[in-house]
C-alpha positions, 0 to 999 in steps of 0.5 A: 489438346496435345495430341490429335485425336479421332471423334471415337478417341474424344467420345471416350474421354466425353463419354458421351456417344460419337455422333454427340461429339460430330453433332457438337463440332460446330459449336466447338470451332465457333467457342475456339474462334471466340478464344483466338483458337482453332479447331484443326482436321486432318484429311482421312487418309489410307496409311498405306498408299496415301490416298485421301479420301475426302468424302465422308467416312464410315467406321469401317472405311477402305481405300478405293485404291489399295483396299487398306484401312482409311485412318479417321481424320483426327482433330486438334487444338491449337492456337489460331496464326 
């Protein structure tokens, strides 16, 4: 995987439902792990203030601060350090 993508971006690609994909998560991380791999996350996060958020995220979430959109986390393969 190249780019970064949300659990909606690689459902799409699946086709399978998004909460199929957050359901499997685990066992993606622990195969990665077994192929000296590792399953990156990045943090949510508002694009227009920066704030993070780092309780668990709804579809439709806003910042707290500045009432923005929160960016879903985005989730990335790359090769363990």
């Amino acid at each position: 995987m190249d780019e970064p993508a949300s659990l909606t971006a690689l459902a799409r690609k699946l086709l399978v439902a998004e909460s199929v994909v957050r359901k499997e998560l685990e066992h993606v991380r622990r195969s990665l792990a077994a192929k000296g791999l590792e399953l990156q996350v990045s943090k949510p996060v508002c694009p227009r203030c920066g704030e993070v958020k780092l309780r668990r995220i709804t579809n439709l979430s806003k910042c707290p601060r500045c009432k923005g959109w929160i960016e879903k986390p985005k989730y990335r393969i790359v090769a363990k350090d």
